[in-house]
N, C-alpha and C positions, 0 to 999 in steps of 0.2 A: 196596834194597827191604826187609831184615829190618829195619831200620832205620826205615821209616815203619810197615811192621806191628809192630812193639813199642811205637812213639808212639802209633798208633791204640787200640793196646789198652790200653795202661799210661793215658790220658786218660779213656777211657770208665770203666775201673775208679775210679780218682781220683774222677770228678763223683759219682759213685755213693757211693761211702764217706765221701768226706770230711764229716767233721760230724756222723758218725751216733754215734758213741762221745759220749755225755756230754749228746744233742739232748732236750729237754724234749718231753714229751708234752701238745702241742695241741687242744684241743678243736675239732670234735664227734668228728674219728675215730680219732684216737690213744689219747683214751679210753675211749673205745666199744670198740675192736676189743681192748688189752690189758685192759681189764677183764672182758671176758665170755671169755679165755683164762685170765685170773687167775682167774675162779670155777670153770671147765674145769677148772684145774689144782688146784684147793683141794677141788671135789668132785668130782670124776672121773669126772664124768659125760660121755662124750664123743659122745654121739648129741642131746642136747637143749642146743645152748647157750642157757646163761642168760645174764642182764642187770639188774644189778640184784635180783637175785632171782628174777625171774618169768623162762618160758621165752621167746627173741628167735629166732624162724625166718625170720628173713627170705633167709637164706643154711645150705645146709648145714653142718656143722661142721666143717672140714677146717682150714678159717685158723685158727680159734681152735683146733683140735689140733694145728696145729702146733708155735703160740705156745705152746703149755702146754708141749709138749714142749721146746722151748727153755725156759723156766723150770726143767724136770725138771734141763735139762744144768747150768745156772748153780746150778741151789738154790736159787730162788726168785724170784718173779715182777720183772722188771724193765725200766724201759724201755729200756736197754741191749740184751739179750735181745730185745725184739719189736724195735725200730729193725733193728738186726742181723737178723734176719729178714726184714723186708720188702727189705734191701737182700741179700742174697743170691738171691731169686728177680728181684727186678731184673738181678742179674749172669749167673741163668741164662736170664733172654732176651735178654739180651747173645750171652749163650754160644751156644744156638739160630741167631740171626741171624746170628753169625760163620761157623758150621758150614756152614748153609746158603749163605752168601754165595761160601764158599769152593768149595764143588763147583761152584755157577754163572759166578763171578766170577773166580774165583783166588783164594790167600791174600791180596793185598792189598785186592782187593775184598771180601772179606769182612770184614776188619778195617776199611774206610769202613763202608760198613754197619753194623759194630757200634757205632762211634763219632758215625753218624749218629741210632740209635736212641738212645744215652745221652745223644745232647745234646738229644732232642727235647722242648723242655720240659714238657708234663704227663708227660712218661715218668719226667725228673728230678726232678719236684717228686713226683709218686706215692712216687718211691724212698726219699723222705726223709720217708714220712709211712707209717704203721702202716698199711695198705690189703688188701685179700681181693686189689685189682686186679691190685696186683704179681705172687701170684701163677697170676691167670686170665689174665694176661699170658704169664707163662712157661709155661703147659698149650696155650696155644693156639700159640705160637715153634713150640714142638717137634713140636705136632702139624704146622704148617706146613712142617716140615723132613724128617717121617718122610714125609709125604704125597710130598712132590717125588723122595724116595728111590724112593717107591712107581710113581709116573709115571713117570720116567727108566727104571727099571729094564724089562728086557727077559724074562728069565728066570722063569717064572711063582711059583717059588716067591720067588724074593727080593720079586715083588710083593707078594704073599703076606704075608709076612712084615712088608714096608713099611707096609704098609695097616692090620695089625695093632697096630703099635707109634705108629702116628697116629689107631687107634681106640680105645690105653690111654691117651694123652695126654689124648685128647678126652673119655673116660672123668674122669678124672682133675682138667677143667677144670670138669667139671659137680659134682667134691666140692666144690670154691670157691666157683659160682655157680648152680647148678642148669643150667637148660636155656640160661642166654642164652652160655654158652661154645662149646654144638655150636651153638645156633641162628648165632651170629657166624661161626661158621669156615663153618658149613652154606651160607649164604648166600652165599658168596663161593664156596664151594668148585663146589657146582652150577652156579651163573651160568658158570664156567669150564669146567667141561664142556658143558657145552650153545654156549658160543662156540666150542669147537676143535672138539666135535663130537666127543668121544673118548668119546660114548656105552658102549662097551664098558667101559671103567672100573667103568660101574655094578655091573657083573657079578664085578668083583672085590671091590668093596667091599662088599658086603654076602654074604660068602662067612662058613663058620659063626668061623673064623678073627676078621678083624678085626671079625665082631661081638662073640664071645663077649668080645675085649679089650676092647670099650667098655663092655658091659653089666658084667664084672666088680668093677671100682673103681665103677662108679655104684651099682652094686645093695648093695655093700657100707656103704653109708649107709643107700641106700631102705627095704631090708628091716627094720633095726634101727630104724629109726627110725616103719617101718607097725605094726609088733609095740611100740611102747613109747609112743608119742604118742597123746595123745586124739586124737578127731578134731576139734575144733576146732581143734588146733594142725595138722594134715595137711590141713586146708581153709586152713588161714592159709598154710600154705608154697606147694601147688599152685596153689588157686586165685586168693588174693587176691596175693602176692610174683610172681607170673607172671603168670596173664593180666591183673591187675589195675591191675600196672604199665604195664602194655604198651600196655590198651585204657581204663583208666578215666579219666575226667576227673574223679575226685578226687582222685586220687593226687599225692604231693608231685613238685617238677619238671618241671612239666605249660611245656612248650615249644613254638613254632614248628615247623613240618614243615623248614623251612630252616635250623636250627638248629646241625647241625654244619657246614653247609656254609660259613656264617659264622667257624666256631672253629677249624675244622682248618687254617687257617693262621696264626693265632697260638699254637696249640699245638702244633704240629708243631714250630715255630722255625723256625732257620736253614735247614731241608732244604725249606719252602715257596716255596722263593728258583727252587728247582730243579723242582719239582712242576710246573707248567703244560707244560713240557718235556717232563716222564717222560709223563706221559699223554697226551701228545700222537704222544711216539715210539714209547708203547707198543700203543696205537691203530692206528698208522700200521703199524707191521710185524708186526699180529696175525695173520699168515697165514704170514709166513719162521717155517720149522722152527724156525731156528737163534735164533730172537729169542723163543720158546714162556716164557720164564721172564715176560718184562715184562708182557703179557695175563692171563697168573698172578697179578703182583702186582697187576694193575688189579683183577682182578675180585676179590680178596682183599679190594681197599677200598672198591669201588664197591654190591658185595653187602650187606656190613655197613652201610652208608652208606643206602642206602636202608633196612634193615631198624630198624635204627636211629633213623632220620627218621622213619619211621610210629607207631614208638611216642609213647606220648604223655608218657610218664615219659623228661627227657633229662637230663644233666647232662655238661661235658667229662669226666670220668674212664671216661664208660660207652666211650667211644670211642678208651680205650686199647690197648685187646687190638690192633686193626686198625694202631697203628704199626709194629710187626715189620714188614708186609708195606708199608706204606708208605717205612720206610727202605729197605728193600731194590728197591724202585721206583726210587727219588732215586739209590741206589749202582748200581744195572743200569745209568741212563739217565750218570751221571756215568763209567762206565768206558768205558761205548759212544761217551763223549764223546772220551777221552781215547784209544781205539786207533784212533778215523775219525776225531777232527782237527772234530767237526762242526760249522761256523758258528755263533760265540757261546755255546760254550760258555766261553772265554776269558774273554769279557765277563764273563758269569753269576760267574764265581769270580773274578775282580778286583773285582767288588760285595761278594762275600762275602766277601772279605778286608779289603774294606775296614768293611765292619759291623761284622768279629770285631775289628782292632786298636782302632775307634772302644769297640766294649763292654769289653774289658779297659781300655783305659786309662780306661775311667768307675769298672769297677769296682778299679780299683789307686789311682785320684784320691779314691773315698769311703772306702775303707777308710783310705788317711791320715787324708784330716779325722775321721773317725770316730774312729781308733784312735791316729793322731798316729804318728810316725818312730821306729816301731820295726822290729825284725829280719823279722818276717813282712813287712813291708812293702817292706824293703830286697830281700827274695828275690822278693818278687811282682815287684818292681818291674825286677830282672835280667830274671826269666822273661821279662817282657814285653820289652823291650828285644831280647833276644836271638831271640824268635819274631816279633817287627815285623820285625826287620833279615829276618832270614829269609825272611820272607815275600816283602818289597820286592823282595829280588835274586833269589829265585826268579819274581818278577811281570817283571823286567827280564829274565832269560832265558827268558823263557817257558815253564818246568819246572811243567808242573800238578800233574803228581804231588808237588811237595816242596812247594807252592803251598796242597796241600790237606793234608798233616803239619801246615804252619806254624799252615793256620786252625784247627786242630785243638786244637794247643797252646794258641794263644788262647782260644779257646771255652771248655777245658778250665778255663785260668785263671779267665776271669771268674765260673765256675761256681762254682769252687773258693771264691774271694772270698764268693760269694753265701753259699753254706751254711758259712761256717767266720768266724772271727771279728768282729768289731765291726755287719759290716752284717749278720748272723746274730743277734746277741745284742739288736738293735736290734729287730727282726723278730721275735723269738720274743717280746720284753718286749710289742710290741703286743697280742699276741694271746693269753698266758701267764693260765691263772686256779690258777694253783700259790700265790703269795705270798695273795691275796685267802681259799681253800680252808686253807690252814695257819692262816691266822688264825681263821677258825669253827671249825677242830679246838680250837685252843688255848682257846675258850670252852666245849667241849663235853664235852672231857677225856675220862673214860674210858666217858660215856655211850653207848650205842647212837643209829645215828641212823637216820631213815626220812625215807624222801623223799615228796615229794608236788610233781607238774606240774614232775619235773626235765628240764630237756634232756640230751643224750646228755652235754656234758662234764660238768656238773656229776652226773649218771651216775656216769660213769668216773669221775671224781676222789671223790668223796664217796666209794668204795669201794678204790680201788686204792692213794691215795696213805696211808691206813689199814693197807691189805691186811686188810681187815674190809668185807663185805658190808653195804651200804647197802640195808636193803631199802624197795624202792618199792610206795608202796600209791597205788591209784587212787580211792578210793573215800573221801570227805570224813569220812564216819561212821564205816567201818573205824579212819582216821587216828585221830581222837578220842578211839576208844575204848581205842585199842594206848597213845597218851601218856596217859589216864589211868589205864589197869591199871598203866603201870610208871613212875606220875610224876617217880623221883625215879632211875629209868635210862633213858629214851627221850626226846630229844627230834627235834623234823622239823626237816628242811630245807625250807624253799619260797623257789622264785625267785621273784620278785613286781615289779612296778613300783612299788610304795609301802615305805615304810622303816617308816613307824609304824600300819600296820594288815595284818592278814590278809588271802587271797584271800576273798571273798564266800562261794563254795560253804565251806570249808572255817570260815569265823566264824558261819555261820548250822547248821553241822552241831553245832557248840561249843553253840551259844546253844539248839538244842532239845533237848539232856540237859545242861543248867546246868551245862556246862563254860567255865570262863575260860581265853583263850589268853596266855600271856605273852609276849611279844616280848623274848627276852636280848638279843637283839644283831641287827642289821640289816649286814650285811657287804656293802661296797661292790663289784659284780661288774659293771665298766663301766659298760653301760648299762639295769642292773639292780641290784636288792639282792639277796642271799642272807638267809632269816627263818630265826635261828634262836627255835625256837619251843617252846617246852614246855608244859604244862594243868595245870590244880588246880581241885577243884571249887567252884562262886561260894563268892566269900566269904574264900578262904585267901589271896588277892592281897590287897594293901592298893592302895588308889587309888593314882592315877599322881602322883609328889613326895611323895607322905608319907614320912617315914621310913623307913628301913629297907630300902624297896623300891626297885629301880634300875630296873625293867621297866616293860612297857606293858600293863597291863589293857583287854581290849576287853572 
């Protein structure tokens, strides 16, 4: 058995790290998220994050002080540094789920468990992207974990206590997102009391104890941030980032009420295989004492799920937080499989082995053509070999336990493949505006640059891969007038669909104070151009081909 729980673990850790040392920063949220750390860390202001200059409250400050703080340890801001951070609180709701699995489960069940959440793919793909999710992810594991401390426990004060330590977590998840981290757990956590009926609970949780833990880490934003923000930035956080998202239909991500119901199994992954089971078993034995955990995790997800659903702002990552309790569903229902023997469960996991050998050997097949018969290739290519055999003669003796190590390995494999060499570097070039960004530096030199109608990556990159604040102005006439006080040190950036003309607002702001805009350079950004743009009053341009002049006069 230590044997498959250091597989489990040593796997989960792996999908998680691998790749993260050396991973380019993608846009929109890699640069989004370490560039408004990088301004955190450059002006130390850790109550208002900025963005581009201006203040960005869409989210308390905690992820972006984290991130600075990680800059602090390295020396300066890097994407190393944030990767590495998003992937450590990945690990600590690994860690959470493990904890957890093991007081319910046993040590081996909670290492499935843990291995189940690391392969659930939006959990994997979050972990390798600069995200606040990761860690609302890990605030809400733990509170998940303190809370069951709290319910098990018999003795009033370790209740006490319990209840506490899942009211600073929960505290704690609301630095990352505001309200929708208690709202998430809230909703699942109530719906479960009111199905067991363990009414009395209420009476402890809101005891002055596990209140004052929640309100403490919450209010240590709130306050600082009522005393120092105008109020139009404290109307932007409360009322438009919250109820706005929630109930508006202007809001961006406006989705289907069916929405996750569609997604949570293709994002979940390989543990979907097993999901119509778990709810089904969990359902079925919501009244055996001794089965009280599986009902827990149902309404863990069913809670969020609706609350979730109703909002009108959806996107897959909001529906992160709820896999903790999701994997630990799949691993309740897969252990209850494996000590009653239950009809088809057999079935279920010789499908899932056979998924896992077919996905590694896809991804051990592209990474050769990709990368061609080299040494990574050779070792991927043992790994596999040696976890198929495995598998096959554990499926031949009918060992589920070493059946589910095997698939594990695999999983792990093809994961590994995914974020690490040739089909990684493949993937990142898709989608990479780093070569494109370095070339408008290299026309811009030591100028200042201002942005105008940027999206988040070109955001984050105009500022971070500088480490020089890009400031964004919204206002066509402000723009005009900043490039012509310092003609010959500022020029803007504007993303545009056209190469050889301005946007409209910002050429007709030019044309009514007799400013000419020049177009240096038009930077090819997919399926856009980047304008770099500079002014000079009519007249100092020479027509477009005369002489002298390389630019474009509008």
């Amino acid at each position: 058995m230590r044997i498959r729980v250091g597989l489990y673990l040593l796997a989960s850790a792996i999908v998680i790290l691998i790749g993260q040392v050396g991973r380019e920063l993608l846009p929109p949220d890699d640069l989004r998220e370490a560039e408004i750390a990088r301004e955190m860390y450059e002006g130390g202001d850790y109550i208002v994050p900025r963005f581009a200059g201006l203040p960005f409250v869409e989210k308390p400050s905690a992820f972006p002080a984290v991130l600075a703080m990680a800059y602090g340890i390295v020396g300066k801001p890097s994407a190393a540094a944030a990767h590495l951070t998003a992937a450590i609180f990945a690990l600590a709701s690994i860690g959470a789920v493990f904890f957890l699995g093991w007081r319910i489960l046993g040590v081996e069940g909670g290492s499935l468990a843990a291995a189940i959440l690391a392969f659930s793919r939006r959990f994997c793909l979050t972990a390798h992207k600069v995200l606040l999710d990761n860690a609302l992810t890990a605030a809400i594991a733990f509170t998940v974990l303190f809370t069951w401390i709290a319910l098990e426990a018999t003795d009033a004060r370790k209740k006490n206590f319990g209840y506490a330590a899942a009211g600073f977590s929960l505290g704690v998840s609301f630095l990352f997102k505001g309200f929708v981290g208690p709202a998430i757990f809230g909703s699942g956590f109530i719906l479960y009391l009111v199905m067991s009926r363990r009414f009395d609970e209420f009476r402890q949780i809101f005891r002055p104890l596990p209140i004052i833990a929640f309100v403490v880490p919450a209010l240590s934003w709130v306050v600082p941030f009522l005393l120092q923000a105008p109020s139009t930035l404290i109307r932007e956080f409360f009322i438009i980032q919250h109820l706005g998202r929630f109930a508006f239909r202007n809001i961006s991500h406006k989705e289907p009420v069916y929405f996750y119901l569609l997604h949570i199994w293709p994002e979940f992954g390989s543990g979907s295989i097993l999901l119509p089971s778990a709810i089904w078993m969990a359902w079925k034995t919501r009244k055996e004492w001794e089965n009280r955990s599986g009902i827990f995790f149902l309404c863990l997800c069913v809670g969020p799920l609706a609350l979730l659903s109703a909002s009108i702002s959806k996107i897959e990552v909001y529906f992160l937080p709820v896999h903790p309790a999701l994997a630990m569903l799949v691993a309740w229902t897969i252990v209850k499989g494996w000590s009653l023997r239950i009809r088809g469960v057999e079935a279920f996991t010789q499908v899932i082995a056979a998924i896992a050998i077919l996905l590694a050997a896809g991804m051990v097949g592209m990474t050769g053509i990709l990368g061609g018969a080299g040494i990574p290739v050779i070792i991927a290519t043992t790994v596999f070999i040696l976890s198929a055999a495995g598998c096959l003669l554990s499926i031949r003796r009918n060992e589920l336990h070493w059946i589910s190590a095997c698939i594990a390995a695999l999983i792990a494999l093809a994961i590994s493949l995914w974020f690490s060499g040739p089909i990684a570097e493949a993937e990142i070039a898709s989608r990479s505006i780093h070569r494109p960004m370095m070339e408008a530096f290299s026309r811009v030199g030591n100028r200042d640059i201002v942005l105008y109608l940027p999206g988040d990556g070109i955001r984050g990159a105009a500022s971070f891969y500088r480490n020089r604040t890009a400031q964004e102005i919204r206002s066509p006439t402000t723009l005009v007038a900043r490039l012509i006080e310092n003609q010959n040190k500022t020029v803007a950036l504007v993303a545009w669909i056209a190469k050889d003309a301005p946007p409209p607002g910002l050429y007709k702001a030019a044309q009514a104070v007799g400013i000419n805009l020049r177009i240096e350079e038009a930077v090819d950004f997919h399926k856009e151009y980047v304008l770099i743009i500079s002014a000079k009053p009519q007249g100092q341009f020479r027509p477009k081909g005369e002489k002298g002049d390389t630019g474009t006069t509008s």
